[in-house]
DRENROVEX-497536 format. One record per residue (C-alpha): x, y, z. Coordinates in pm, whole numbers, plus 50000, padded with zeros to 5 digits. Each point is the difference from the previous one (the first is absolute). Layout:
N
XYZ;...
This chain:
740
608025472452983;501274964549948;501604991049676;497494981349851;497485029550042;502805021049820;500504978149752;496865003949924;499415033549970;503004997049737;498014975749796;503364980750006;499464961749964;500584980850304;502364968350027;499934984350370;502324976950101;499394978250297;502454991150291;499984983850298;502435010450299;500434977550288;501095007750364;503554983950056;500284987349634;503245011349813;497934998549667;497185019649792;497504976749873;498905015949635;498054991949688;502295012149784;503575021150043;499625039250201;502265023549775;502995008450125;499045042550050;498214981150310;501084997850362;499934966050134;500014994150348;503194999150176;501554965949980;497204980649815;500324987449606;497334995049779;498554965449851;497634996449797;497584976550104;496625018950067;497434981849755;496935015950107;498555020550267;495984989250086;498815026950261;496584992650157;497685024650114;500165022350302;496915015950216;499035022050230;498044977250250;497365026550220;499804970350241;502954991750084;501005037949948;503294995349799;501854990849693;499534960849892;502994997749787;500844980649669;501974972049967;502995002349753;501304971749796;503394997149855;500514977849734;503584995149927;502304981149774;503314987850072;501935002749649;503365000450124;499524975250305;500375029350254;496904994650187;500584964050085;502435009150228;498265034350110;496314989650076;501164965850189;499184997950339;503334998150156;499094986350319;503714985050088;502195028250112;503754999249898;501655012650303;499265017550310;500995034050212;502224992950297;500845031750169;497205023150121;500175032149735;497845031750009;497555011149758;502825023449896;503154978450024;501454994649584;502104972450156;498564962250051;500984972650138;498884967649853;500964962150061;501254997949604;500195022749707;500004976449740;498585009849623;499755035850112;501725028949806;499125035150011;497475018349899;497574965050099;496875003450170;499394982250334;496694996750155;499635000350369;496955000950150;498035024749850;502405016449885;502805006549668;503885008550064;501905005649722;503544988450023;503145019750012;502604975050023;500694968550128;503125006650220;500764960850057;498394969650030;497445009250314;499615038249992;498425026649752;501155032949993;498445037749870;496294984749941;497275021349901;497334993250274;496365002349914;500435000449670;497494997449673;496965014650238;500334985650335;500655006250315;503414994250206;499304981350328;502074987150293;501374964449899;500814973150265;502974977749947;500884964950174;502814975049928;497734974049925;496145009749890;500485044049998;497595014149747;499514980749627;502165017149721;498444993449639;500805003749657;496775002849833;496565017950109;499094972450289;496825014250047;496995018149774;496955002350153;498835036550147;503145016449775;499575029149939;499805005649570;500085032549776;498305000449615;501295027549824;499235009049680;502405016949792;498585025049694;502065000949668;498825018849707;500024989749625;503565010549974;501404979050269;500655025650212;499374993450393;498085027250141;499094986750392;499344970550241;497515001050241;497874977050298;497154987649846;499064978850268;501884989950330;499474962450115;500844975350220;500844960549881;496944977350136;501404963649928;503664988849904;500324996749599;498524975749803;501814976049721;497854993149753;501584979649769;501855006449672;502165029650170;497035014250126;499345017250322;497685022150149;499885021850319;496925013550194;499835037650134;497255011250253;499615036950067;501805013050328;496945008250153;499344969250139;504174996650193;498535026850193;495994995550070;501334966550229;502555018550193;499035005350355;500305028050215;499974993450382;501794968650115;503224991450256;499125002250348;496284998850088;499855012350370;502115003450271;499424987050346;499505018650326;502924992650239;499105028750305;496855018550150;499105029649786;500605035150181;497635030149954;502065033249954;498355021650248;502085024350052;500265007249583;497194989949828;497844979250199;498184983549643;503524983649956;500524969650083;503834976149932;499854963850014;503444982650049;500344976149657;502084971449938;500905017649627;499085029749843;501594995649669;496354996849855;499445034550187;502005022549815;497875033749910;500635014949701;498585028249812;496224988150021;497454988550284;500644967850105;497844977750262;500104971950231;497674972950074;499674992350355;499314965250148;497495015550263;497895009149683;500725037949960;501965013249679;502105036250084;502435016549816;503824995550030;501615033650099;503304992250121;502734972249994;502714990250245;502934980949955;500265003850423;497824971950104;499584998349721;496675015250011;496935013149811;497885030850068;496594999049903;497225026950031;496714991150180;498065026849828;500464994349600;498804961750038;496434981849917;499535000850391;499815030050257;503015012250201;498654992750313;498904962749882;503274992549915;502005015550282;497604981650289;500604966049754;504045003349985;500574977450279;498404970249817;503215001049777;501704964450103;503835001150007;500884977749757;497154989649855;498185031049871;501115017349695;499965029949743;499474994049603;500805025349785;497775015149760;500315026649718;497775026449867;500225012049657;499395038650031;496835007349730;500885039850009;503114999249746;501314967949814;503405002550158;498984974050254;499654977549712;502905008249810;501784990350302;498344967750074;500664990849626;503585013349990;501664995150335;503044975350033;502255011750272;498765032250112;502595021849883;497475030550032;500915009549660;496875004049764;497884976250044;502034978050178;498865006350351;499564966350170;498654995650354;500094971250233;503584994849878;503545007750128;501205020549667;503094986650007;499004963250003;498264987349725;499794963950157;498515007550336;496594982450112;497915031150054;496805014949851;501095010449593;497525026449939;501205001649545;499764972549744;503675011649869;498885010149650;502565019549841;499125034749990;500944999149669;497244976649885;497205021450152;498765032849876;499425017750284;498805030849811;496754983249913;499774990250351;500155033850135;497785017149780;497194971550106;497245016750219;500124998650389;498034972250193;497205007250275;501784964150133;503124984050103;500694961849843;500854980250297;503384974149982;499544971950259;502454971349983;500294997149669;498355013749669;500994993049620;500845032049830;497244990549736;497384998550257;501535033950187;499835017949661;496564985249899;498405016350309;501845035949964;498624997649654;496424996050091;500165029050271;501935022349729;497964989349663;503624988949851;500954964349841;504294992949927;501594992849705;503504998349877;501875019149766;502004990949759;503775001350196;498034976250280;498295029850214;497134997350182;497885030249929;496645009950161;497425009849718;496415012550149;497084986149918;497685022749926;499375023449666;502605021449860;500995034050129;502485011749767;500694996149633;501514967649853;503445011249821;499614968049784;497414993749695;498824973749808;499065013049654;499124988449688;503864988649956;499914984950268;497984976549970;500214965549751;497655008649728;499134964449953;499364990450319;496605005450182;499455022550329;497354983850179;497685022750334;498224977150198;498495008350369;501714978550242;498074994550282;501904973850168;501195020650224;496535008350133;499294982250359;496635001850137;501344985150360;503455010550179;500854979450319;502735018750189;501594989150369;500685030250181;500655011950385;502644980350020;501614999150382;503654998850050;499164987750351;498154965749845;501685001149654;497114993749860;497195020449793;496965001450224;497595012849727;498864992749684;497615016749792;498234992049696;499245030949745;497084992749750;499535028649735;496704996549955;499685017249650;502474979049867;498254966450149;496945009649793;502475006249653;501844968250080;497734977450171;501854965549914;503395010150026;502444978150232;502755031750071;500655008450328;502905019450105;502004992450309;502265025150174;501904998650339;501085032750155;501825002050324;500235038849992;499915020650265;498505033150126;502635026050221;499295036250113;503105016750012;499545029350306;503215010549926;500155009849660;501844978049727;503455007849925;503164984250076;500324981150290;496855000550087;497714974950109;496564987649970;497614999950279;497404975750104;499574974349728;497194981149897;498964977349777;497595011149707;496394989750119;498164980549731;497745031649962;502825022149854;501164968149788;496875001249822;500485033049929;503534996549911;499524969549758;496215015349830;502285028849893;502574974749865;497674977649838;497755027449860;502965016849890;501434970349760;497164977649925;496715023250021;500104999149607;500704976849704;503285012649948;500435006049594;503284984049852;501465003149675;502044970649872;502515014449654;503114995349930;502935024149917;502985000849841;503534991350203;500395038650047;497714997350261;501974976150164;501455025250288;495815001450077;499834981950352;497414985050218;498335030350214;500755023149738;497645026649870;499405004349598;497995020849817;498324983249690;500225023649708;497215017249840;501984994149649;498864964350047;497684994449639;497294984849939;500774963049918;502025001650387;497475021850193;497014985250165;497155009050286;501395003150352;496924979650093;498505034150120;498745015849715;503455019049917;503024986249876;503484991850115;501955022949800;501415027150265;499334981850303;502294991450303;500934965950068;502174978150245;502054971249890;498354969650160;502214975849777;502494996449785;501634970049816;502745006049752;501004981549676;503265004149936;500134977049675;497295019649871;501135031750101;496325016450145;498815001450386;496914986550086;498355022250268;496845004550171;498905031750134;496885011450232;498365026449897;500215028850296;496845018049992;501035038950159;496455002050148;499954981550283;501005008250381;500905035049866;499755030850179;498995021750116;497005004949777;497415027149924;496774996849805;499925028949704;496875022950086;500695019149671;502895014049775;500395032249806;502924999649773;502834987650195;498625007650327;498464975650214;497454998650285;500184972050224;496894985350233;502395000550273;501335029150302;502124977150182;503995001350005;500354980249715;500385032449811;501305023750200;503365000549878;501465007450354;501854965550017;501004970749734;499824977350186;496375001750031;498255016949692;500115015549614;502865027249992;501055018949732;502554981449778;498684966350083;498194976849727;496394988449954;498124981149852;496825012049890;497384970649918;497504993149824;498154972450161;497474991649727;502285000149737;503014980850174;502425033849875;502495018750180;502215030949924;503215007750173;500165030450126;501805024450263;498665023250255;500865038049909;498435016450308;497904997450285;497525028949961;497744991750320;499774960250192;496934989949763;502055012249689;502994987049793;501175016849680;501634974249754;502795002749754;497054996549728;496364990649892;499214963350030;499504985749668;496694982650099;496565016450094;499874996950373;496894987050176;499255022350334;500404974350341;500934970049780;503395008749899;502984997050216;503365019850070;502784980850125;503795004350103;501864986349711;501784961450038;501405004349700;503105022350036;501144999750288;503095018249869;499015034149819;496435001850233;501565002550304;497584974150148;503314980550152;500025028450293;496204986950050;501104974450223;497304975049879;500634968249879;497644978049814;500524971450233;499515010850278;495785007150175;498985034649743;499035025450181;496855011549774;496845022650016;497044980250092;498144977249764;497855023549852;502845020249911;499035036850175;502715004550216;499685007750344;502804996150294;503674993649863;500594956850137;497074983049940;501754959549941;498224982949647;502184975549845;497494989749743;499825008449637;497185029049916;500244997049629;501514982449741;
């Protein structure tokens, strides 16, 4: 629970004060003094400057599938003439390193010391060293590398131009920036400081006049969406005739390479593109040679094709590029293509196609170097596991790498409020919201508006698929007209556009560690139809219902992604029609957007109503009830109770509908007298209507139902009874809604 959500629980008033933290900067920027029960961060003072905090609004973009963050502006006022001095670009440097020091060498060489005295702050690079003493008129002793939240790094010296020493911040743009709030209750007494938002500085500051200045935060999600993953050395040339082990494995086959530093396997498949127009898998690497081993038999051509074809290799002139797969099955793969820096094997930090102990080598870097820290890898983990493999070739932006794992795994990315990227699905909720927004919630004077947004709706979806390694090129593309929709929306100019360059593997060896993927293809446009109808359908099939209100600045730990419950306390004046006959009160909702007001103390947020109906399963019409005991039109394994991961066991929730009436009671399976039978913890409190009515598993709490062991996620294809609802075999695929 975060403070502000115990705070007000306490009914205790809530006084917020606003400051701004700044990576490298030796100062808090706040609007008005922190009590002194507070903590400051080592080494910085306070000023206060901060004027006003403006906050736009941030959304969860289904296209783009991740976070578009807010910008924050600073406004700031320079009383005491601090920030003249501080928020100048210092572009002149006042002295320079000249002796070579390590990243964790506290002694410096410098061509002059002049107007330095401990305890100063230099600024080298990127980095903030804190001065220990200045032993004589060239030479600092006992600094405090890395200091005020950066990072130590190796610093080159020369007698005449060795790296630029200055005394002020010489450079603000992509900084990394903190705003903390700090909670103090009527009686002046500090209780806590947290995150409220991490940030990064998009342009220098801005003097405005009259000792006026103002800075501009973006979120961090966009320092990371433009990073790429897959560049250095692109191929490596052929320098020998290729041999054919016979006497091992005759489907191997070693080609004599010029370098091989953008050939070094790690921990997942990786794959070369042959010159000769074949693509194989990488099995071995040989610093004797040096020389690559590639199998003939996991590759988009035949063994035999290849092995009759090695000859047409050219010494010197034909060559291998490198390719990588990301591995569909788990998200490690990705964690390690987003993580990886050096290849230290620790975590996520396993980095192929790089010598592990040279960061500055040429070869193949297989990781974006995003500090493990700013990822939350549990959200990764616990996303479902892809029937495809996203394909690296050359190059690819981690935005566009994470977009297409996020269509195949019905996810979207935001950020949290320490700077995390977090994966969030998609789909409806599965398991209660701990968070409410009640009746005191909410600004009684404001209005909460439900509209259905529909802009999200597109009748036509162009998508490039079967893309070829060999050609680089997409050699498909398919147009996907939902015909039902063209008749709704007749005139309307949306079209979405998606590029996939996944691929298809059968693994004949099982998946595990170490192991690697056989005979890969690309997906055919056929199965991309499939792939992107269930995506589509699955996001856009319906006006999706949003409820704009705005909440009091308890709410504020309530982040993009997030699932709320509205509360049925809400009264009169605030409740209003969910636009399907029922109301919002006690509904499920995700946070679409969210814009905070700090000077007026509330949250603006919209939410989308999450309706617990669709793509659930698996699903049973009622034949008839008596008491507490139901019959179901079904004899299929949906309730057998023999497995959880397929069907209705005992301790699991339901929901038993009424479809007329748009009602559902939450119940929970007490026993399994025979497979057409369920008895339930108690009488429905509706009449039921014989083969109208349905009994579901339960999205709603995932927790106490036990429907978490299920193994289904909303997301991904739902594995249903057929339309009519009288069951039949256990795996019949309908991803489309049977009810409202």
């Amino acid at each position: 629970m975060t403070l502000y959500d115990d705070l007000a629980q306490q009914s205790a008033h809530v006084r917020l004060i606003l400051g701004l933290v700044v990576d490298g900067v030796p100062h808090v920027l706040v609007e008005s003094p922190i009590p002194s029960s507070f903590a400051i961060l080592t080494g910085r003072t306070q000023i206060t400057a901060v004027s006003s905090v403006r906050e736009g609004e941030g959304r969860l973009d289904l296209e783009t599938r991740r976070e578009i963050p807010a910008t924050v502006e600073f406004g700031l006022l320079d009383n005491a003439g601090v920030l003249a001095s501080l928020l100048s670009v210092n572009r002149r440097r006042s002295t320079w390193i000249t002796a070579d020091a390590t990243a964790v060498a506290t002694g410096l060489a410098l061509e002059s010391t002049s107007g330095m005295t401990a305890g100063d702050i230099i600024y080298i690079g990127s980095e903030s060293i804190t001065i220990g003493a200045v032993a004589s008129a060239v030479s600092l002793t006992g600094c405090t590398r890395g200091t005020l939240g950066t990072t130590a790094a190796l610093l080159k010296g020369s007698a005449t131009d060795g790296d630029a020493v200055y005394r002020y911040v010489p450079a603000w743009e992509g900084r990394r920036a903190w705003l903390y709030g700090w909670t103090v209750l009527p009686n002046g007494i500090g209780l806590s400081q947290e995150i409220l938002a991490t940030l990064i500085i998009d342009e220098p500051p801005r003097h405005n006049g009259d000792n006026e200045w103002s800075i501009v935060c973006a979120g961090v999600m966009q320092e990371y969406m433009q990073r790429a993953v897959g560049v250095g050395l692109t191929s490596a040339k052929v320098k020998g005739p290729s041999v054919v082990d016979v006497t091992g494995d005759p489907t191997i086959i070693s080609f004599p390479v010029e370098d091989i530093t953008a050939f070094v396997i790690g921990g997942y498949p990786m794959f070369a593109v042959l010159d000769t127009g074949h693509v194989v898998e990488v099995t071995a690497v040989s610093v004797l040679g040096p020389t690559i081993s590639v199998s003939a038999e996991t590759g988009y051509q035949n063994r035999a094709k290849l092995v009759k074809e090695r000859t047409g290799l050219r010494q010197n002139a034909s060559s291998l590029r490198p390719l990588a797969i990301v591995d569909g099955a788990t998200a490690y793969p990705l964690l390690w293509s987003l993580i990886s820096t050096v290849g230290s094997g620790v975590g996520f930090d396993v980095l192929s196609g790089r010598v592990g102990a040279n960061t500055y080598d040429a070869g193949w870097r297989f990781g974006a170097g995003i500090p493990a820290a700013d990822i939350d890898t549990a959200s990764f983990l616990t996303r479902p596991a892809l029937s495809h493999n996203v394909l690296i070739d050359k190059e690819r932006p981690v935005g566009e790498i994470l977009q297409e794992w996020c269509y195949l795994s019905g996810s979207a990315i935001v950020t949290t409020a320490t700077g995390q990227l977090r994966a969030v699905s998609i789909a409806h909720a599965r398991s209660a919201s701990t968070v409410t927004i009640g009746a005191n919630s909410i600004i009684p004077d404001t209005r909460i508006e439900v509209l259905a947004d529909e802009s999200t709706i597109t009748p036509l979806v162009t998508v490039q698929c079967d893309y070829s390694p060999l050609t680089q090129e997409h050699r498909a593309e398919i147009n996907l007209i939902d015909e039902d929709k063209i008749k709704r929306y007749p005139r309307s100019p949306r079209r979405r556009e998606i590029s996939l360059m996944s691929i298809g593997c059968s693994d004949a060896r099982g998946v595990g560690a170490g192991d690697s993927w056989e005979a890969p293809t690309s997906i055919s446009a056929g199965e991309i139809a499939a792939v992107v109808a269930d995506i589509v359908s699955g996001e856009s099939a319906l006006a999706r219902v949003t409820v704009s209100l705005t909440v009091t600045l308890d709410k504020l730990s309530v982040r993009l992604g997030d699932v709320v419950l509205i509360g049925s306390d809400l009264p009169n004046g605030l409740d209003v029609p969910d636009m399907a006959g029922g109301t919002i009160a006690g509904s499920y909702a995700r946070v679409i957007a969210r814009r905070p007001n700090y000077d007026a103390s509330t949250v603006g947020l919209t939410l989308e109503i999450l309706e617990p109906l669709l793509h659930v399963c698996p699903a049973a019409t009622i034949a008839s009830i008596a008491g507490a005991t139901v019959t179901l039109a079904t004899t299929g394994p949906e309730v057998s109770g023999a497995s959880p991961a397929h069907d209705f066991f005992v301790g699991c929730g339901v929901l038993v509908h009424d479809r007329s009436a748009s009602l559902f009671d939450t119940l929970t399976v007490l026993a399994i007298p025979s497979t057409t039978t369920l008895q339930l913890s108690s009488v429905p409190s509706f009449l039921i209507a014989g083969g109208t009515d349905y009994l579901v598993l339960s999205p709603l709490d995932g927790a106490s139902s036990g429907t978490t062991t299920s193994g289904y996620d909303l997301a991904e294809l739902s594995i249903l009874t057929p339309a009519n609802g009288v069951g039949s075999v256990y795996g019949a695929v309908n991803n489309t809604p049977r009810w409202r």
